[in-house]
C-alpha positions in Angstrom: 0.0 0.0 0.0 1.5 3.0 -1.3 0.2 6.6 0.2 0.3 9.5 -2.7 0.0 13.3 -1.1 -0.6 16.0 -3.6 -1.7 19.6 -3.6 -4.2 20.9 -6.2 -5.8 24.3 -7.6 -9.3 24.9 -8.7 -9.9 28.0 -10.8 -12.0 29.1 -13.2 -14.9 27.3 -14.2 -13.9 24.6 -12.6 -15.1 26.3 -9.3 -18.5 25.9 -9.8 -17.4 22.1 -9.8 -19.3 20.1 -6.7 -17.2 18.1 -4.1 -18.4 14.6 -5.1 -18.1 16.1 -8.8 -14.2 16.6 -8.2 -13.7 13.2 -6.6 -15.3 11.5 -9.8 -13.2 13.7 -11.4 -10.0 12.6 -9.9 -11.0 9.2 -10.2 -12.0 9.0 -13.6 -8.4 11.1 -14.5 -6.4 8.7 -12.3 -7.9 5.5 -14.2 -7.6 7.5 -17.6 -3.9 8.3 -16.9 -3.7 4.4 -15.8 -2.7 4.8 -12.4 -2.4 1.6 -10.1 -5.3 2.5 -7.9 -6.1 0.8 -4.6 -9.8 -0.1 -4.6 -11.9 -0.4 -1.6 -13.3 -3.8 -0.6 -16.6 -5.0 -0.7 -19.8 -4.7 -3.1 -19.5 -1.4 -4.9 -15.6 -1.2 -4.8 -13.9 2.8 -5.1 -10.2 4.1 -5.4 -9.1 4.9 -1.7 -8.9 9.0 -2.9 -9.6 11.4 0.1 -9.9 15.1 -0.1 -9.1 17.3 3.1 -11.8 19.7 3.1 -15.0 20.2 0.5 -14.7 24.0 -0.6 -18.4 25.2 -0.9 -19.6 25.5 -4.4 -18.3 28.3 -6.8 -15.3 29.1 -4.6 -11.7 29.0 -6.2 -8.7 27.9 -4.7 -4.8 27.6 -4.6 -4.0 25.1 -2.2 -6.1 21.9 -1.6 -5.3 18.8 -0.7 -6.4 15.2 -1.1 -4.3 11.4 -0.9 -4.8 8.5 -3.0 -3.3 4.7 -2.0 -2.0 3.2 -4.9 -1.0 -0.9 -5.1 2.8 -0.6 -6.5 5.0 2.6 -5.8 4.7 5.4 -8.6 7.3 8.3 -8.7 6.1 11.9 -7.6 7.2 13.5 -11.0 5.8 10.7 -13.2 2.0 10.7 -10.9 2.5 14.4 -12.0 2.8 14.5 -15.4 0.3 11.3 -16.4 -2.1 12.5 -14.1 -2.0 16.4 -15.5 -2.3 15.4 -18.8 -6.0 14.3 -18.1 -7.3 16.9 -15.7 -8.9 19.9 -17.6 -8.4 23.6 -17.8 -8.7 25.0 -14.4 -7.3 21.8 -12.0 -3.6 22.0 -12.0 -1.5 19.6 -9.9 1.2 22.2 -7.8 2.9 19.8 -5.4 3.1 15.4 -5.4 4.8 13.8 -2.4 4.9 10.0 -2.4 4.9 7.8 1.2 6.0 4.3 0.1 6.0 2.6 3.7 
């Protein structure tokens, strides 16, 4: 089980984007950038992806942050770049720090 930390933006239109609309979001950009995703257990499995806080609707930001547990270790500057590639205009990935314990 490997522990991925990053730090996000949301600007633009993208800040009219709901909190369970970003997490499909991430999700369907993490399995679109084929990411090795750790799925929950049980009868409607999910990635393990947690966001720190839900930013109320229609309210930018600089700084969030969320984790994702991946199955096999994936380098910071690689989860980057694949996963930046298929976010759109207004989600930009600013800082990826990987705990591989």
């Amino acid at each position: 089980m490997y522990r991925v930390n990053f730090s996000f933006s949301k600007k633009g239109l993208m800040r009219y984007i709901s909190h369970l609309d970003l997490m499909r979001l991430f999700t369907r950009a993490m399995r679109r950038a084929e990411l090795p995703l750790k799925m929950s257990e049980g009868f409607s499995p999910h990635p393990k992806l947690s966001l720190k806080r839900a930013l109320k609707l229609g309210v930018e930001s600089e700084h969030e942050e969320a984790s994702i547990i991946l199955r096999f270790p994936v380098e910071p500057a690689e989860f980057k770049d694949r996963l930046q590639k298929k976010l759109p205009e207004g989600i930009s990935l600013k800082d990826v720090q990987g705990n591989f314990n």
